[in-house]
mmCIF file of the N, C-alpha and C atoms, coordinates in Angstrom:
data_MODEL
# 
_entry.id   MODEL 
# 
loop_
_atom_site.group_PDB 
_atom_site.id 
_atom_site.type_symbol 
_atom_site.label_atom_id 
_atom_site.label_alt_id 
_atom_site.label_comp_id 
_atom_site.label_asym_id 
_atom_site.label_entity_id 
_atom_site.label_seq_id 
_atom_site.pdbx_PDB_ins_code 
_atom_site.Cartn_x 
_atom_site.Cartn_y 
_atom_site.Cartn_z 
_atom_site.occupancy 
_atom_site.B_iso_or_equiv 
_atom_site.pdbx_formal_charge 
_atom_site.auth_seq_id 
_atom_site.auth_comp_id 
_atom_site.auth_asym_id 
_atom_site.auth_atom_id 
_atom_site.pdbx_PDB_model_num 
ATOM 1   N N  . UNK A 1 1  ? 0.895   -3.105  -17.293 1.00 0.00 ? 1  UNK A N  1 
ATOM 2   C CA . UNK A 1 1  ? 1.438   -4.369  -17.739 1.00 0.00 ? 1  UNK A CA 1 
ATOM 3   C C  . UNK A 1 1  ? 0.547   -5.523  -17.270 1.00 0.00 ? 1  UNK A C  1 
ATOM 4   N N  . UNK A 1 2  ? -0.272  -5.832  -16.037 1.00 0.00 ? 2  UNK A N  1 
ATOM 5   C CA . UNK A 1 2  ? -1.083  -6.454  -15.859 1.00 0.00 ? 2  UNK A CA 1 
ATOM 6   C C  . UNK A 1 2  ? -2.342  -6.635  -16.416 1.00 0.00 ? 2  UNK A C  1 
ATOM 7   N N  . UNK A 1 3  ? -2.515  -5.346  -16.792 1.00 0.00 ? 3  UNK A N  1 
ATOM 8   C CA . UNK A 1 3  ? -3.794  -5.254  -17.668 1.00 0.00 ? 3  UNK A CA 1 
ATOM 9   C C  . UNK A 1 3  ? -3.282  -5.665  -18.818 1.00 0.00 ? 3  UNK A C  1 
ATOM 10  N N  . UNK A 1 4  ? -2.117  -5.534  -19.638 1.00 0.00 ? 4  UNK A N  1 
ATOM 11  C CA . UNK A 1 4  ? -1.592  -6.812  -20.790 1.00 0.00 ? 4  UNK A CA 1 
ATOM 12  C C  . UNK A 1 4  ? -1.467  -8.493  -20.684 1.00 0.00 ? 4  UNK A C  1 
ATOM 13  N N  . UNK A 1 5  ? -1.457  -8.648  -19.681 1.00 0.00 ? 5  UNK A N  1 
ATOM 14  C CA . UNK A 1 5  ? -0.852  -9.720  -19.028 1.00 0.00 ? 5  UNK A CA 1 
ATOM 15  C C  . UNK A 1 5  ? -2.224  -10.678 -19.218 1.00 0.00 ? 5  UNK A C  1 
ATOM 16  N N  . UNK A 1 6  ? -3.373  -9.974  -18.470 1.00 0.00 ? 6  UNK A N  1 
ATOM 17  C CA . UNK A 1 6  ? -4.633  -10.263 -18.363 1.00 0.00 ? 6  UNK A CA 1 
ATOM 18  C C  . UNK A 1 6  ? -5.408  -10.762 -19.870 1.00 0.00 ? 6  UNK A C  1 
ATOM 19  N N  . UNK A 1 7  ? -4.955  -9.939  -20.365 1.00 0.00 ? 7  UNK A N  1 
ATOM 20  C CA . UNK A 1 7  ? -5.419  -9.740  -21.705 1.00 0.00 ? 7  UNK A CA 1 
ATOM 21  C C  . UNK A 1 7  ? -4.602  -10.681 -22.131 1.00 0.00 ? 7  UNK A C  1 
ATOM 22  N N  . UNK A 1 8  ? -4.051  -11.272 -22.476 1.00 0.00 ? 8  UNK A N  1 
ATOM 23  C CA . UNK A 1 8  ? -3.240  -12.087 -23.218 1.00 0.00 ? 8  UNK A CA 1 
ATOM 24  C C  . UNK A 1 8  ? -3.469  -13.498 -23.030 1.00 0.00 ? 8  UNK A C  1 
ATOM 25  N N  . UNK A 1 9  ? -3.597  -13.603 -21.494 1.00 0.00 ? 9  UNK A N  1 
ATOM 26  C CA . UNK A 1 9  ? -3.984  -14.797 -20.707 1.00 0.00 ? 9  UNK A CA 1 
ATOM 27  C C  . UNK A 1 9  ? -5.503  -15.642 -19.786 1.00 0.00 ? 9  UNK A C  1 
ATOM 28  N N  . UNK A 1 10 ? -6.276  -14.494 -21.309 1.00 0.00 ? 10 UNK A N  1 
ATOM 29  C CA . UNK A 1 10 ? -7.750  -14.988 -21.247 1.00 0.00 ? 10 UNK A CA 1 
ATOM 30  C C  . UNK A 1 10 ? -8.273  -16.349 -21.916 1.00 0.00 ? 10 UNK A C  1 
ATOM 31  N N  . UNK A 1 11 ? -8.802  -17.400 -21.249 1.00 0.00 ? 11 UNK A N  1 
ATOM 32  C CA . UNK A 1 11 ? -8.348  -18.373 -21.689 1.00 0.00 ? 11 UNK A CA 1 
ATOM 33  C C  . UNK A 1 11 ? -9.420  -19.186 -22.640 1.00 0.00 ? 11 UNK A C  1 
ATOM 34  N N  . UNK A 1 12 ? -10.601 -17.992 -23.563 1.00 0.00 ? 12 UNK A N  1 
ATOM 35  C CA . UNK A 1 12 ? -11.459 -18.368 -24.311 1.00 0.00 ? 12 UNK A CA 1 
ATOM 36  C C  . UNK A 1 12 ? -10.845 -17.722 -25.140 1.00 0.00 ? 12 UNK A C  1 
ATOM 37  N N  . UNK A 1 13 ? -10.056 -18.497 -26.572 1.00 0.00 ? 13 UNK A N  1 
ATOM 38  C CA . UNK A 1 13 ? -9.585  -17.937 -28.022 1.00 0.00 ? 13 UNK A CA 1 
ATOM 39  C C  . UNK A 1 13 ? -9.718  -16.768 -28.542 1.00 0.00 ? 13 UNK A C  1 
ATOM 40  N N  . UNK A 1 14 ? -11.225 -16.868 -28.275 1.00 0.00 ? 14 UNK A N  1 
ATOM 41  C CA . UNK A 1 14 ? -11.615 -15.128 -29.506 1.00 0.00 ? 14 UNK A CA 1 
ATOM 42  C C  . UNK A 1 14 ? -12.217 -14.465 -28.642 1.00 0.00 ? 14 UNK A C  1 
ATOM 43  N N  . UNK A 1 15 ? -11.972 -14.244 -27.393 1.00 0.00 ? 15 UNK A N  1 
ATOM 44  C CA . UNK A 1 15 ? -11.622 -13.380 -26.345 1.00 0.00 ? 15 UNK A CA 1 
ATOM 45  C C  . UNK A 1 15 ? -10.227 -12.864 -26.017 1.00 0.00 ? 15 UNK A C  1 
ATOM 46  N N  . UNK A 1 16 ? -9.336  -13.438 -26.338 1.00 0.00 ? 16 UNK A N  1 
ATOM 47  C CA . UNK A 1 16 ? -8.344  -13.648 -25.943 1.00 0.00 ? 16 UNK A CA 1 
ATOM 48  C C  . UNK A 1 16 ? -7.275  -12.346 -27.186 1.00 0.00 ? 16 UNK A C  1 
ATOM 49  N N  . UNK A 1 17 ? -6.290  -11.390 -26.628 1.00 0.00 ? 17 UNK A N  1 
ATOM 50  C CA . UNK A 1 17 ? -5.991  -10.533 -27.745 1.00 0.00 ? 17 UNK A CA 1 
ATOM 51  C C  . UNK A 1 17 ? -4.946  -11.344 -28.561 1.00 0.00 ? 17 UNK A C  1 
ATOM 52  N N  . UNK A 1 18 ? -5.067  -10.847 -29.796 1.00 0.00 ? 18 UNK A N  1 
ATOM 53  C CA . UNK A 1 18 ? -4.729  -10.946 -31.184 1.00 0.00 ? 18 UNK A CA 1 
ATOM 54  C C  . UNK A 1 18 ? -3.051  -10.614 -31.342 1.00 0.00 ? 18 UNK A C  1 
ATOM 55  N N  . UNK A 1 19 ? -2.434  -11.105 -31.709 1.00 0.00 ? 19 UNK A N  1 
ATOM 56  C CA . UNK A 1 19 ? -0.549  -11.222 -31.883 1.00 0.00 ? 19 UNK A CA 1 
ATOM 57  C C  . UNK A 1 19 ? -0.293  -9.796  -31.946 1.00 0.00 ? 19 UNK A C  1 
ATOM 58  N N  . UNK A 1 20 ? -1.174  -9.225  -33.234 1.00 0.00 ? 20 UNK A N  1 
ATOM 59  C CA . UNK A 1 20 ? -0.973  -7.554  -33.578 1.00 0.00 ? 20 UNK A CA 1 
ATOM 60  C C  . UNK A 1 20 ? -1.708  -6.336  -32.834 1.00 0.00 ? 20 UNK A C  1 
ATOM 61  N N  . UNK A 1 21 ? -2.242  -6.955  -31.765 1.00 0.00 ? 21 UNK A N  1 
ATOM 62  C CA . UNK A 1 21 ? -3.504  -6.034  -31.007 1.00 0.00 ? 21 UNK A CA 1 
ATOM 63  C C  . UNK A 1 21 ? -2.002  -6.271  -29.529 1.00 0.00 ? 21 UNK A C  1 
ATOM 64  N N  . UNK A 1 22 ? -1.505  -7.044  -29.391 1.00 0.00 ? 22 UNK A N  1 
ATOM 65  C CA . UNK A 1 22 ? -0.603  -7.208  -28.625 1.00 0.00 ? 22 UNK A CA 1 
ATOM 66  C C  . UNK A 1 22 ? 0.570   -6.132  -28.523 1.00 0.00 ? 22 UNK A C  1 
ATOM 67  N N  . UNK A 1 23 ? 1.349   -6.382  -29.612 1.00 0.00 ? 23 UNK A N  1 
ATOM 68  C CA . UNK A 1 23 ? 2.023   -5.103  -29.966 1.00 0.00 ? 23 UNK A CA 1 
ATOM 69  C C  . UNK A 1 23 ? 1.590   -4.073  -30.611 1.00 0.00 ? 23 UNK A C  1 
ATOM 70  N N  . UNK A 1 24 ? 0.672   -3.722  -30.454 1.00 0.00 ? 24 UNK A N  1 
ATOM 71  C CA . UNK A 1 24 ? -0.037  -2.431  -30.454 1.00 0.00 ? 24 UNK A CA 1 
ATOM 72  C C  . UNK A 1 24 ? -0.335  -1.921  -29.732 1.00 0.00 ? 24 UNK A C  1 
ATOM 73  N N  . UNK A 1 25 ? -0.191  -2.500  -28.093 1.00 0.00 ? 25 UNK A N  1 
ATOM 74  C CA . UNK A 1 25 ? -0.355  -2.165  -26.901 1.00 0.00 ? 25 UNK A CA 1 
ATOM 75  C C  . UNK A 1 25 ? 0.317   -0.790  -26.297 1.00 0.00 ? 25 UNK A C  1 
ATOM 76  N N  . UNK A 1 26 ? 0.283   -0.053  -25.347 1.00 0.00 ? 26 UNK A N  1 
ATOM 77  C CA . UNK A 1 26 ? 0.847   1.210   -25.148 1.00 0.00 ? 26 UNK A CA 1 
ATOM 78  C C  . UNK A 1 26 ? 2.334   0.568   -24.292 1.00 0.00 ? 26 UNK A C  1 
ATOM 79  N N  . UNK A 1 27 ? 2.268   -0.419  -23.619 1.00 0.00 ? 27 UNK A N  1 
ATOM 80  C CA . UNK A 1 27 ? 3.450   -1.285  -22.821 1.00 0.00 ? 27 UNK A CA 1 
ATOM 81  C C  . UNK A 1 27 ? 4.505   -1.326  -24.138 1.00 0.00 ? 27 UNK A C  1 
ATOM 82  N N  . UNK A 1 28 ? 4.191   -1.238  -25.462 1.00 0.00 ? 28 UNK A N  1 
ATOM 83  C CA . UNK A 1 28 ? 5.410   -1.220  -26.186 1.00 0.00 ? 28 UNK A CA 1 
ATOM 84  C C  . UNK A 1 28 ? 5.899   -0.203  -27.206 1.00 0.00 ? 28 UNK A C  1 
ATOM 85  N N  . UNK A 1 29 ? 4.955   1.413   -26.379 1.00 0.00 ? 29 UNK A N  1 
ATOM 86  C CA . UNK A 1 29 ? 5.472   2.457   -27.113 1.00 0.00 ? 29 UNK A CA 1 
ATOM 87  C C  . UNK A 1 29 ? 6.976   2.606   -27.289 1.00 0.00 ? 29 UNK A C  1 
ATOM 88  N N  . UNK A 1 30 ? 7.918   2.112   -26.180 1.00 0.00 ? 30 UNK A N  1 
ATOM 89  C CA . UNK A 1 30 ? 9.344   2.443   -26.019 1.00 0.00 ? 30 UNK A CA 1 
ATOM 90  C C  . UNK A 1 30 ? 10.190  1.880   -27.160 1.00 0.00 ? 30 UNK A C  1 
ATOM 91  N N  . UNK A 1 31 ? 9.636   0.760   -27.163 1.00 0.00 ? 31 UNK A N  1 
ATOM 92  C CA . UNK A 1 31 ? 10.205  0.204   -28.402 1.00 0.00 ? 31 UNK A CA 1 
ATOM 93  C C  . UNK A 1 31 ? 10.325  0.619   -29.688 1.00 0.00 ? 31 UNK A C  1 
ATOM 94  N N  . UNK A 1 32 ? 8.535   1.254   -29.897 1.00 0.00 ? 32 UNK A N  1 
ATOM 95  C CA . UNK A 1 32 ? 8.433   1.857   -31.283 1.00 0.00 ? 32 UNK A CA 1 
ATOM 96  C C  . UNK A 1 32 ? 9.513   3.097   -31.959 1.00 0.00 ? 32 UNK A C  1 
ATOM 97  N N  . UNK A 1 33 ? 9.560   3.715   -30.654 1.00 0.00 ? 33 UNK A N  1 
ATOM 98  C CA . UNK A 1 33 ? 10.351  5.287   -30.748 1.00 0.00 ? 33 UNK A CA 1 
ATOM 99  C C  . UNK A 1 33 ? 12.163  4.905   -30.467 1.00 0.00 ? 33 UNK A C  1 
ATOM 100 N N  . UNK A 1 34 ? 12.792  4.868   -32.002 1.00 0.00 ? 34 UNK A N  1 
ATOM 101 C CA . UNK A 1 34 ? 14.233  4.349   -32.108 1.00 0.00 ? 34 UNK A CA 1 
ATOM 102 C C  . UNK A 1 34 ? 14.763  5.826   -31.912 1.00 0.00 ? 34 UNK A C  1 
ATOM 103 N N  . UNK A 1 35 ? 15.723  5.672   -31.126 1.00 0.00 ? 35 UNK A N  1 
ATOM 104 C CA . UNK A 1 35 ? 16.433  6.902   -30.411 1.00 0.00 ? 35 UNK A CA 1 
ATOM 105 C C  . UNK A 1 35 ? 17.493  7.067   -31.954 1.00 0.00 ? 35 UNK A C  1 
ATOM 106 N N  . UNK A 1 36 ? 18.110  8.318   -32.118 1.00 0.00 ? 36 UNK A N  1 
ATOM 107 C CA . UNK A 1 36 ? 18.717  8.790   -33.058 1.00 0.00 ? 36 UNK A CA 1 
ATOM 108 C C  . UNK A 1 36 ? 20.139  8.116   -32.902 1.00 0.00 ? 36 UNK A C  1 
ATOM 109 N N  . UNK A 1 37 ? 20.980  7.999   -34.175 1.00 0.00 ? 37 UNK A N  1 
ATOM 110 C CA . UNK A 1 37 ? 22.054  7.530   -34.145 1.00 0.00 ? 37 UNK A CA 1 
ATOM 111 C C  . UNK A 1 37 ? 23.034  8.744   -33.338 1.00 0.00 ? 37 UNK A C  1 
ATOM 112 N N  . UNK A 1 38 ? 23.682  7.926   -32.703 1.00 0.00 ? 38 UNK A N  1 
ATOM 113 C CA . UNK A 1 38 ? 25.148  9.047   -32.391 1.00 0.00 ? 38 UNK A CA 1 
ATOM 114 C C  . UNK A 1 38 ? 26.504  8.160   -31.994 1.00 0.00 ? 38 UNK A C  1 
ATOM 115 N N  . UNK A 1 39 ? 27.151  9.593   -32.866 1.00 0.00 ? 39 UNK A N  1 
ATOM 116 C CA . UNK A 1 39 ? 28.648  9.132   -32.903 1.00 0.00 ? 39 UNK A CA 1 
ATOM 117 C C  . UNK A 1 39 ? 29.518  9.376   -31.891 1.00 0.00 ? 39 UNK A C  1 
ATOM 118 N N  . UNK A 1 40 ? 30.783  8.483   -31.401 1.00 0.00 ? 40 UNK A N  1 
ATOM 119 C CA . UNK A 1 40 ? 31.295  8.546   -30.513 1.00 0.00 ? 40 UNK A CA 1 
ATOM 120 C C  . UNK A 1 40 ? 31.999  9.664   -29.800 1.00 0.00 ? 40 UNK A C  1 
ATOM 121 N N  . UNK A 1 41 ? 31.920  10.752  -30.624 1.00 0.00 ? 41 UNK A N  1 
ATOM 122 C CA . UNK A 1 41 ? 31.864  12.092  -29.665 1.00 0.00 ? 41 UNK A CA 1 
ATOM 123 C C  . UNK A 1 41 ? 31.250  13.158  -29.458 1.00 0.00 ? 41 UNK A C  1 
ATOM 124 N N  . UNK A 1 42 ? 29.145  12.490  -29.477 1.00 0.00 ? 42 UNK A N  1 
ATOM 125 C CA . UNK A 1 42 ? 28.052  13.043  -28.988 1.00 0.00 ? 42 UNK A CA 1 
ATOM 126 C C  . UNK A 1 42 ? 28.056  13.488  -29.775 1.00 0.00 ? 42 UNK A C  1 
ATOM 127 N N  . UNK A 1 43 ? 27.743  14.072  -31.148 1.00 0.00 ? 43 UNK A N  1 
ATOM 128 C CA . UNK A 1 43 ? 27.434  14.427  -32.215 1.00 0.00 ? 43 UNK A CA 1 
ATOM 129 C C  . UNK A 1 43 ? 26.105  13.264  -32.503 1.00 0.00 ? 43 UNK A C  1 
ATOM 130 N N  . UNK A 1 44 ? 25.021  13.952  -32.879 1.00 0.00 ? 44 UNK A N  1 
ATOM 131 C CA . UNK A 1 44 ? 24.404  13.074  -34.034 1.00 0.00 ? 44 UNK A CA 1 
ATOM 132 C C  . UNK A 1 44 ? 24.225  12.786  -35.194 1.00 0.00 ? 44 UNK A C  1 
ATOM 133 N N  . UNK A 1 45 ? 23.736  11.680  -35.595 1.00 0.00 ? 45 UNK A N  1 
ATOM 134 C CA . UNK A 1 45 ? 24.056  11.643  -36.645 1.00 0.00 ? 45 UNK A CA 1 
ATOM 135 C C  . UNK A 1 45 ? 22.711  11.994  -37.530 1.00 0.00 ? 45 UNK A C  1 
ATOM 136 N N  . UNK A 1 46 ? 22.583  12.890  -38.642 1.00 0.00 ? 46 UNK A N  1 
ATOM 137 C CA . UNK A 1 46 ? 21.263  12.859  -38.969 1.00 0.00 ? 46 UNK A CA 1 
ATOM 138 C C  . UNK A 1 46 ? 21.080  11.916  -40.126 1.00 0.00 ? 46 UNK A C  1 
ATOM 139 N N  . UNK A 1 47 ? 19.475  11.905  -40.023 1.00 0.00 ? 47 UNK A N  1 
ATOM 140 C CA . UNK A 1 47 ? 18.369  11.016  -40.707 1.00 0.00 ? 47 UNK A CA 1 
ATOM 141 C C  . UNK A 1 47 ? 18.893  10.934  -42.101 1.00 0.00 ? 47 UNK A C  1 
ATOM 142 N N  . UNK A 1 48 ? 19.009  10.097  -43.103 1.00 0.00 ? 48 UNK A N  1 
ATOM 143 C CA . UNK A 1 48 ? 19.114  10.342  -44.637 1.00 0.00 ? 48 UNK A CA 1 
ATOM 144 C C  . UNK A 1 48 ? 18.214  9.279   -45.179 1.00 0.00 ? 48 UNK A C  1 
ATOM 145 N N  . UNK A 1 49 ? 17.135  9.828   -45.946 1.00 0.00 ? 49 UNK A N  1 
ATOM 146 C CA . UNK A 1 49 ? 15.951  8.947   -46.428 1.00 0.00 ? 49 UNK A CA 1 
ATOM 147 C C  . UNK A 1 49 ? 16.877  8.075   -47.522 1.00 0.00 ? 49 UNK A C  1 
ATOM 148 N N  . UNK A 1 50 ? 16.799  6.789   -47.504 1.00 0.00 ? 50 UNK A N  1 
ATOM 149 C CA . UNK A 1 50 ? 17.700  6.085   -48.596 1.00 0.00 ? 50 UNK A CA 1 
ATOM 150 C C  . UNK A 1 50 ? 16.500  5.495   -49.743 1.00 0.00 ? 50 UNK A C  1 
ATOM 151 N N  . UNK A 1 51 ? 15.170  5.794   -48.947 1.00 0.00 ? 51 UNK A N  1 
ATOM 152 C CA . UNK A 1 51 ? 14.092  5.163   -50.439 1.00 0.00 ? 51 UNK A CA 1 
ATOM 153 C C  . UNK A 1 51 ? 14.034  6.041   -51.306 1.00 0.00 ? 51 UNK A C  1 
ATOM 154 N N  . UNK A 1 52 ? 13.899  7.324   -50.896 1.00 0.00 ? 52 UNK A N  1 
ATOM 155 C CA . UNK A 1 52 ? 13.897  8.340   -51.707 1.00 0.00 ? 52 UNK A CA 1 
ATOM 156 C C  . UNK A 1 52 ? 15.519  8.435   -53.067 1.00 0.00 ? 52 UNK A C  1 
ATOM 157 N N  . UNK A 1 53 ? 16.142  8.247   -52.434 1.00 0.00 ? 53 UNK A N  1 
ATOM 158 C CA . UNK A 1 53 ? 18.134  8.109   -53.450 1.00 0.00 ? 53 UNK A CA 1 
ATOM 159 C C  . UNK A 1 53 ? 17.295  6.542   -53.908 1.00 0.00 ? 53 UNK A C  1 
ATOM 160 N N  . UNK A 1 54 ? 17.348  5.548   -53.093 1.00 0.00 ? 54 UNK A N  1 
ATOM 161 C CA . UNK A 1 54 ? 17.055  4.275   -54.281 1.00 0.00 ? 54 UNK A CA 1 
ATOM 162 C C  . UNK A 1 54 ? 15.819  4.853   -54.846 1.00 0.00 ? 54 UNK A C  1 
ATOM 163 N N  . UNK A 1 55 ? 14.604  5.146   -54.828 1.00 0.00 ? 55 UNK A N  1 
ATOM 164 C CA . UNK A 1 55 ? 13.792  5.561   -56.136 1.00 0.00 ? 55 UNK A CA 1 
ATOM 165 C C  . UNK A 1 55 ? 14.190  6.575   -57.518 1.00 0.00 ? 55 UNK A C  1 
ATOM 166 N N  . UNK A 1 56 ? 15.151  7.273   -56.807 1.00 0.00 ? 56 UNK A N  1 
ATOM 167 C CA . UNK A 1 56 ? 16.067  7.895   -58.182 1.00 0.00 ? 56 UNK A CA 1 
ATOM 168 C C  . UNK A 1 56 ? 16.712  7.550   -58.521 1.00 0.00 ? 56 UNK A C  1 
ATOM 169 N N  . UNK A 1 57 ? 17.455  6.615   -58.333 1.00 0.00 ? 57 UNK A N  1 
ATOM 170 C CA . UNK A 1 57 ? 18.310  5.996   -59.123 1.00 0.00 ? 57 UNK A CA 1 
ATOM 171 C C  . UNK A 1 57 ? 18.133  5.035   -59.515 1.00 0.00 ? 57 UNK A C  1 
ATOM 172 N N  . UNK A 1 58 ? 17.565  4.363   -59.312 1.00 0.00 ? 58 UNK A N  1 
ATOM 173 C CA . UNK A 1 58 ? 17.107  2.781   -59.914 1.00 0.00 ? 58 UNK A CA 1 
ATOM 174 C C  . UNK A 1 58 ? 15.489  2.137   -60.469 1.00 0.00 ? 58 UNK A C  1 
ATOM 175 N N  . UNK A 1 59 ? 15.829  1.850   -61.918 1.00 0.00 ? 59 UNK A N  1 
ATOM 176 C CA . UNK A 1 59 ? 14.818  1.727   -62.866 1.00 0.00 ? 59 UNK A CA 1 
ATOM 177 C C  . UNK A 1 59 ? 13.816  0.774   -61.951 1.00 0.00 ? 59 UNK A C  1 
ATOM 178 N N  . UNK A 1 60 ? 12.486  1.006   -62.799 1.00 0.00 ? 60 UNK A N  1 
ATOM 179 C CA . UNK A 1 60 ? 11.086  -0.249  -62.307 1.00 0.00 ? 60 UNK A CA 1 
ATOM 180 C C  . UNK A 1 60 ? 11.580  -1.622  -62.916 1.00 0.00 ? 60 UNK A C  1 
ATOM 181 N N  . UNK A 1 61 ? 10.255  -2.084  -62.737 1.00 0.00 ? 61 UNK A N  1 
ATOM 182 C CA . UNK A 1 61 ? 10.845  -3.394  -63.979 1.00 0.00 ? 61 UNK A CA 1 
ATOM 183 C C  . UNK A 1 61 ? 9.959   -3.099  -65.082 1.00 0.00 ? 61 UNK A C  1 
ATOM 184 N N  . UNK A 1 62 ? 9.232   -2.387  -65.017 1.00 0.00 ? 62 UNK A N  1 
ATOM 185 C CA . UNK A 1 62 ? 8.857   -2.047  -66.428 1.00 0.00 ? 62 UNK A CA 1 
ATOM 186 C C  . UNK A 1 62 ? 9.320   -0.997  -66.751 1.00 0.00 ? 62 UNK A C  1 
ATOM 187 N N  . UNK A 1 63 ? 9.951   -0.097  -66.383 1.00 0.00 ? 63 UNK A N  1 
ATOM 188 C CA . UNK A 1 63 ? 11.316  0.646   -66.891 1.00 0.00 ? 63 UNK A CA 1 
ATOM 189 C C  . UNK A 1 63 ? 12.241  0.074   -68.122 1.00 0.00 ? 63 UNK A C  1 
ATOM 190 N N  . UNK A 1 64 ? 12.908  -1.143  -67.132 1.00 0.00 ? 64 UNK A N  1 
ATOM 191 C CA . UNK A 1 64 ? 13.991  -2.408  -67.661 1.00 0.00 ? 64 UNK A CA 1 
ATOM 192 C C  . UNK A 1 64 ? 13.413  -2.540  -68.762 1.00 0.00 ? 64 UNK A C  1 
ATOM 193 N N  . UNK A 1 65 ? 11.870  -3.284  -68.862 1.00 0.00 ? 65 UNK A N  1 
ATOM 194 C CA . UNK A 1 65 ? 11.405  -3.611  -69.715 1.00 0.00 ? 65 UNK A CA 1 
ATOM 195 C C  . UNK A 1 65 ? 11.275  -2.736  -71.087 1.00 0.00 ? 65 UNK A C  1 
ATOM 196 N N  . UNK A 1 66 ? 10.789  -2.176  -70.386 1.00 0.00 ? 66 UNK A N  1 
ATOM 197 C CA . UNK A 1 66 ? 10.484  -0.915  -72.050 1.00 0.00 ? 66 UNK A CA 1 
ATOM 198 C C  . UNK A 1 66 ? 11.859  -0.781  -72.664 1.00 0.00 ? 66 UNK A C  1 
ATOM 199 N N  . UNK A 1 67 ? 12.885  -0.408  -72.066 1.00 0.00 ? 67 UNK A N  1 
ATOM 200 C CA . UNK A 1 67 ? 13.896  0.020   -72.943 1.00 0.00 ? 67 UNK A CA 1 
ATOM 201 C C  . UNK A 1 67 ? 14.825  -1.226  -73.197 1.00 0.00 ? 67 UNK A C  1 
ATOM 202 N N  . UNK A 1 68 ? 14.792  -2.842  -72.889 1.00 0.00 ? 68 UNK A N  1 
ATOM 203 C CA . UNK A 1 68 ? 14.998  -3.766  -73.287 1.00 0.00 ? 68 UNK A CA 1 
ATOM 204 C C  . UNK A 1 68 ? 14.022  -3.927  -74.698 1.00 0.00 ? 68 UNK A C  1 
ATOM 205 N N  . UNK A 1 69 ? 12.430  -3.675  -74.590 1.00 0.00 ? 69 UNK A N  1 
ATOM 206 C CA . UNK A 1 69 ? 12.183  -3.624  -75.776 1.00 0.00 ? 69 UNK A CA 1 
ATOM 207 C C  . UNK A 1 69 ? 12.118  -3.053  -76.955 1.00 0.00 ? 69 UNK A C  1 
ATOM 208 N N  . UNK A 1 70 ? 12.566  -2.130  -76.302 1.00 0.00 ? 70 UNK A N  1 
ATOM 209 C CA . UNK A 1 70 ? 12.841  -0.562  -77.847 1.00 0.00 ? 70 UNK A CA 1 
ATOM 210 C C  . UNK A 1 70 ? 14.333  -1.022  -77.961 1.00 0.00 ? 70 UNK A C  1 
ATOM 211 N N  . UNK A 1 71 ? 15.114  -1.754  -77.406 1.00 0.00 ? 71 UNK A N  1 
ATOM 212 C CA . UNK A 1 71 ? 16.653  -1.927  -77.592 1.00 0.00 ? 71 UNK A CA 1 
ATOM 213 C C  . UNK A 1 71 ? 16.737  -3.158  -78.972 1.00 0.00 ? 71 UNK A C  1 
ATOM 214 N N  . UNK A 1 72 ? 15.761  -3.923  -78.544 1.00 0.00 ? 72 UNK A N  1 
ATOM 215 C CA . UNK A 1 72 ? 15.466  -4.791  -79.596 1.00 0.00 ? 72 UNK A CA 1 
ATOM 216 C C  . UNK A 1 72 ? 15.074  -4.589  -80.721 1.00 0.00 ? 72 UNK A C  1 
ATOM 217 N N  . UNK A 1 73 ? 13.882  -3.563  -81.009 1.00 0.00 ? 73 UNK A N  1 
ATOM 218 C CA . UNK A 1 73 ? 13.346  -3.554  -81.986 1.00 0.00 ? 73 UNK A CA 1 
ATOM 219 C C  . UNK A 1 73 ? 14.658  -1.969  -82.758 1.00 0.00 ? 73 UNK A C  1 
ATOM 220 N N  . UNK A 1 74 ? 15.256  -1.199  -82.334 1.00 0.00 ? 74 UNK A N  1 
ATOM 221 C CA . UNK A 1 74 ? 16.414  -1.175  -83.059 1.00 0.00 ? 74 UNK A CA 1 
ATOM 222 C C  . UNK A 1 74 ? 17.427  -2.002  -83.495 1.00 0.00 ? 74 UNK A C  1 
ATOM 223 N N  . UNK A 1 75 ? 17.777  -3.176  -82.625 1.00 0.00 ? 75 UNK A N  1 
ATOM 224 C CA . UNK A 1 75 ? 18.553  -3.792  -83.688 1.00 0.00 ? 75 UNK A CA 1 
ATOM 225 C C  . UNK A 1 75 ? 17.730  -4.379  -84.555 1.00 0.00 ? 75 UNK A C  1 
ATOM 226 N N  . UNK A 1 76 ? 16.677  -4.883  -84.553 1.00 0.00 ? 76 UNK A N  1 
ATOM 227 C CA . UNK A 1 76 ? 15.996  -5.287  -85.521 1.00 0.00 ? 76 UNK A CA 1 
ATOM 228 C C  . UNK A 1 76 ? 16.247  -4.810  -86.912 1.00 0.00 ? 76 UNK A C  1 
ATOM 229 N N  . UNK A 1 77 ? 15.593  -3.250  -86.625 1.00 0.00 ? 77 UNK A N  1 
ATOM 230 C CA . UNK A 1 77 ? 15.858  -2.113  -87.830 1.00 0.00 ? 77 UNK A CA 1 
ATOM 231 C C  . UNK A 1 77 ? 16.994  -2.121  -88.067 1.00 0.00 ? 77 UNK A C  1 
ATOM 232 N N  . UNK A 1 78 ? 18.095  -2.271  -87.374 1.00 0.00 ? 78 UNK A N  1 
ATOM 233 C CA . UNK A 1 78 ? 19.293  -1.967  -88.829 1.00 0.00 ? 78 UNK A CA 1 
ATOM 234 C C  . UNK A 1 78 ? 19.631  -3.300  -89.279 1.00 0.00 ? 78 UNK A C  1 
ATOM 235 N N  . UNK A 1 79 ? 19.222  -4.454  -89.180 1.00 0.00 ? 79 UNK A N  1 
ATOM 236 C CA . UNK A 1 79 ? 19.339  -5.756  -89.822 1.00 0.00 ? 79 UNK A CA 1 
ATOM 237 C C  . UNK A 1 79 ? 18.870  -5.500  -91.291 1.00 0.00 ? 79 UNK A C  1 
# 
C-alpha cells in the first residue's frame, strides 16, 4: 500500500500514476473478486447470465427496422 501511496503522490504529472493504472493496482484485487450471492439459510445462489436471455429475446434495431419495413411495404401492396 505504500508503494501505491508513493506512486500516486509523485509530484511531477506524467510521472505520477494514471486514474486506471491506479485501480489496476494489486491493493484492489479484493474488490475485483464479488463473493457469490447467498441466501439466508447458506444456500447459494447460482450465477444466471441475463445478456445471454436479453440477446434472445429481444430484437436489434435493425431487426425493428427491417420488419417495420417489410410491414410497410405490405400494406402498401394490398392498397
Amino acid at each position: 500500500m505504500i508503494q501505491l501511496l508513493q506512486a500516486i503522490l509523485v509530484y511531477e504529472p506524467h510521472l505520477r500514476l494514471k486514474g486506471n493504472e491506479v485501480l489496476g493496482h494489486s491493493f484492489f484485487n479484493d474488490l475485483r473478486e464479488i463473493p457469490a450471492p447467498v441466501r439466508s439459510n447458506g444456500r447459494v445462489i447460482p450465477h444466471l447470465d441475463y445478456i445471454i436471455y436479453q440477446q434472445s429475446t429481444q430484437k436489434t434495431h435493425s431487426e425493428e427496422r427491417d420488419a417495420d419495413s417489410s410491414d410497410e411495404e405490405e400494406n402498401e401492396s394490398r392498397k
